[in-house]
C-alpha positions in Angstrom: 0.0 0.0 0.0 0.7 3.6 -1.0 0.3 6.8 1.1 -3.2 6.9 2.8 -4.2 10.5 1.4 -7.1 12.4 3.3 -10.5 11.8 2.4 -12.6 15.0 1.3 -15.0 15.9 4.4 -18.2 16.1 4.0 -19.4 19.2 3.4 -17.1 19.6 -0.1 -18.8 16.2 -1.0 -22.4 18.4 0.1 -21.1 21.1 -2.3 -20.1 19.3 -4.9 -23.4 17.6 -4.9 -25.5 20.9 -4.9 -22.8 22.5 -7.8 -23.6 19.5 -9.7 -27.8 19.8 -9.2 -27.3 23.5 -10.0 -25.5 22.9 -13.3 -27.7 20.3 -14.8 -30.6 22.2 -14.5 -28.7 25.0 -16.4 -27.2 22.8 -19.0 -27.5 18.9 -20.2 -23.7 18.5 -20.4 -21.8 20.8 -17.7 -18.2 20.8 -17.9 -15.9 20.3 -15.4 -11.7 20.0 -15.3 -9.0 19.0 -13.8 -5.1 19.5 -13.7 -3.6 16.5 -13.9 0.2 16.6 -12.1 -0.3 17.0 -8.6 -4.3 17.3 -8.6 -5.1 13.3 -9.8 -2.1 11.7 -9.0 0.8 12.4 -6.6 3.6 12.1 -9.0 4.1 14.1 -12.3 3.7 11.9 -15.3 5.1 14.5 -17.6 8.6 14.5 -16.4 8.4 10.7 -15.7 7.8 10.0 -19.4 11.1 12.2 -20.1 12.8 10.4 -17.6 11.9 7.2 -19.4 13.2 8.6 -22.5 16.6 9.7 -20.9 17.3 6.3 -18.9 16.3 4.3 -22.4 18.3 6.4 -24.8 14.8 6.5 -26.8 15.6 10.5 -28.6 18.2 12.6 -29.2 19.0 14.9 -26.4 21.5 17.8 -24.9 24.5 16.7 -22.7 22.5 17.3 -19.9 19.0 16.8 -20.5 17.4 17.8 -17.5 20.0 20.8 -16.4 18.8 22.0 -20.2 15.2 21.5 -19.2 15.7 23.5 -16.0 17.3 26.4 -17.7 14.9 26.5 -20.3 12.4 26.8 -17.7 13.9 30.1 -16.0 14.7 31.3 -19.5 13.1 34.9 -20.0 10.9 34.0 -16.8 8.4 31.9 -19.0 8.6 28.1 -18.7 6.3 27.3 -21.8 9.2 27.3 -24.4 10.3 24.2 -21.6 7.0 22.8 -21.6 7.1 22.5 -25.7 10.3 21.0 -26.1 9.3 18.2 -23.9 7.2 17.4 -27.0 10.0 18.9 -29.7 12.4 16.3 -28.7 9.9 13.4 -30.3 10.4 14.9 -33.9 10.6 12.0 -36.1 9.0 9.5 -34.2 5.9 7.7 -35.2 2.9 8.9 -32.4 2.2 5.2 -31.9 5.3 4.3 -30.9 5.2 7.7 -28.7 1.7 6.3 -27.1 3.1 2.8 -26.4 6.2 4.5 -24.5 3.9 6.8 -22.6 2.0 4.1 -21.3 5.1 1.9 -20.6 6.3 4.9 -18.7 3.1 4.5 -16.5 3.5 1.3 -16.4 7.2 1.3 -15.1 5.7 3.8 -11.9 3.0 1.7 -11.0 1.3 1.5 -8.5 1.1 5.1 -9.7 -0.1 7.5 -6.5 -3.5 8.4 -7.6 -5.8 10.6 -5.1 -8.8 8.5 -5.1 -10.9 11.0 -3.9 -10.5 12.9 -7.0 -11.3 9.4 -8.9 -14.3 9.1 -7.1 -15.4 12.7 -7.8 -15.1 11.9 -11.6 -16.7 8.4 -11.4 -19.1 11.4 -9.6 -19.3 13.5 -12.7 -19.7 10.8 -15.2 -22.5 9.2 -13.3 -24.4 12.0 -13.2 -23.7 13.5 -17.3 -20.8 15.7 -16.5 -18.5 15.8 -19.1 -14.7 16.0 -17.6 -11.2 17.0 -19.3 -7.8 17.3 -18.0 -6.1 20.0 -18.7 -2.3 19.7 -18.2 0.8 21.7 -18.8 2.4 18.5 -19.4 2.9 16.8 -22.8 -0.4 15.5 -23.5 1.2 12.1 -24.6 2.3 11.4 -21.5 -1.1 11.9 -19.7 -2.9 10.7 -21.7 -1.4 7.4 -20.4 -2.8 7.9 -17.0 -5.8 9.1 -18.0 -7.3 5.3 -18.1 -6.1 5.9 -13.6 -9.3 8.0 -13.6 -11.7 6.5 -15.8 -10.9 9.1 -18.2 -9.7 8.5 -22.2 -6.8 10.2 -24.1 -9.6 12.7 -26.0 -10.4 14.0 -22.7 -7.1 15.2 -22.2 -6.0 18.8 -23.5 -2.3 19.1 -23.0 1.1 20.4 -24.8 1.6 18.5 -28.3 3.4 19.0 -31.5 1.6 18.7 -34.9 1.4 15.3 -36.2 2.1 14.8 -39.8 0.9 11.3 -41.7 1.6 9.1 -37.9 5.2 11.5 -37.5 5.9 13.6 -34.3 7.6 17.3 -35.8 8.6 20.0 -33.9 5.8 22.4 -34.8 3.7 23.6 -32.1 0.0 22.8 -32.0 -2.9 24.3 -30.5 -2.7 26.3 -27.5 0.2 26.0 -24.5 -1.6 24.5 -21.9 -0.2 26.9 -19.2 -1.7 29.7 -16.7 -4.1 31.5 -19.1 -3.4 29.0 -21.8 -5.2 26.2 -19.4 -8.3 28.4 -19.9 -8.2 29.4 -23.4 -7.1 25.7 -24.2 -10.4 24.4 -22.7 -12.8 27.1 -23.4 -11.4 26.2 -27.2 -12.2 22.0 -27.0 -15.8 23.0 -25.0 -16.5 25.8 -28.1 -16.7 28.7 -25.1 -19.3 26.8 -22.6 -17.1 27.6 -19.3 -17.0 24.7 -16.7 -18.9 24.5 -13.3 -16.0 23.4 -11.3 -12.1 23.0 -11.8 -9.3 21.8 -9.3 -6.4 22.6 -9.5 -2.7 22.5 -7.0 -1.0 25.3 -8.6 -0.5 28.6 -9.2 0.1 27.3 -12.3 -3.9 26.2 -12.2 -5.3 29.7 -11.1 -6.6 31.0 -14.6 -8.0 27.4 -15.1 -10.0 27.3 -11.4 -10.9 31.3 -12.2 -12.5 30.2 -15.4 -15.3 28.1 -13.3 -18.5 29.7 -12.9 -19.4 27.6 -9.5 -16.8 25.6 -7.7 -13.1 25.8 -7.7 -11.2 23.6 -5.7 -7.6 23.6 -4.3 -5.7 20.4 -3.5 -2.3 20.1 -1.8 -0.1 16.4 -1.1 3.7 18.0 -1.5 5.9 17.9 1.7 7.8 21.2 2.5 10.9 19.9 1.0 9.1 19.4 -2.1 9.7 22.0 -5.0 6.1 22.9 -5.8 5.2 23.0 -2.0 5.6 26.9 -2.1 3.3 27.1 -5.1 0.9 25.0 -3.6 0.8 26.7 -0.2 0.2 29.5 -2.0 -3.0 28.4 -3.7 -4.1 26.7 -0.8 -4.0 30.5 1.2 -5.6 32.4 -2.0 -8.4 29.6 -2.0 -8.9 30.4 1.7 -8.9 34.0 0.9 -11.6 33.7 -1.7 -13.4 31.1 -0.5 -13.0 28.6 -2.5 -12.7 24.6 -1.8 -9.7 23.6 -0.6 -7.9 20.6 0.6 -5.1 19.1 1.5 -4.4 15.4 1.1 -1.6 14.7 3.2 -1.5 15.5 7.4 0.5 18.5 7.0 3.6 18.7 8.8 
């Protein structure tokens, strides 16, 4: 056995129940969405699947692949041109082989951490007509692998991707870069502009994604203080407080 997370208490289960009433009667199909690193599962798929790549030797790459990734990250402030070359350095590879190394990668962490409250809340959603994406600033080959963790499939995903020419991964960006305000714009693009009722997020990362619900926006938390996205998360958790939004945190803080 894994960590035993926190469940939700009751009275975010009573709101999400009453968010849920209150959006069906507005709309057939509400929308709701989810990060996915850090909200679903307590481990971050997208660097695991570059991970996988580097210990396998599977694509070219600089001397030192994650020192690159790192610097590319602080570069100009704006980690996004980071978050695209995650998915630059498959140029040339066929997207099925891509897919079946993506799910290998998932398959090499399991039992992968998931939060099974949050798998419940979706088995929630669906049950009751919702219709549920993931919205990730991770490569959205690589969670599209775990997506199957939450009783989700790969088309529910919106993530960072390349364009795919005749089955080949090139380097051209595609769609929108799933980060801050791109989360947002990303998802109000794949739901044609119908804004969802709810979003969770762990982030500050997630903030224009939970500011784009309409009803419920919910704040999770599992990183220990030594972790590197525990300051980011602390600091979501407190704005969430501040606005009054759901909030939660999985582990017994320390």
């Amino acid at each position: 056995m894994g960590m035993k997370y926190k469940l939700y208490p009751s009275e975010i289960w009573s709101h999400i129940h009453a968010s849920i009433d209150k959006a069906l009667l507005q709309n057939p199909r509400p929308i709701a969405a989810f990060d996915a690193d850090g909200t679903l599962w307590d481990t971050d798929l997208g660097e695991s699947f570059f991970r996988y790549k580097i210990d396998r030797n599977l694509v070219e790459l600089p001397e030192d692949p994650w020192n690159h990734y790192f610097e590319l990250k602080k570069k100009h402030g704006d980690p996004r041109t980071a978050y695209l070359w995650l998915a630059q350095i498959l140029k040339g590879q066929k997207i099925d082989q891509v897919q079946t190394w993506a799910q290998e990668s998932v398959k090499a962490l399991a039992p992968v951490p998931v939060f099974e409250e949050q798998k419940k809340l979706i088995e929630t959603f669906k049950s009751r007509g919702v219709q549920v994406y993931i919205v990730t600033a991770s490569i959205k080959w690589a969670v599209e692998a775990g997506a199957a963790l939450v009783g989700l499939t790969p088309d529910d995903v919106i993530g960072i991707e390349t364009d795919v020419q005749d089955g080949v991964v090139t380097d051209r960006p595609q769609g929108i870069i799933t980060h801050r305000e791109g989360k947002a714009e990303a998802l109000l693009h794949a739901t044609g502009g119908k804004k969802p009722f709810f979003c969770s997020g762990n982030t500050m990362g997630d903030l224009e994604l939970l500011e784009c619900s309409t009803d419920l926006k919910l704040a999770v938390s599992a990183a220990s203080r030594d972790d590197r996205i525990f300051r980011t998360e602390d600091d979501l958790q407190k704005l969430a407080m501040e606005r009054g939004w759901l909030h939660h945190r999985f582990i017994v803080s320390e």
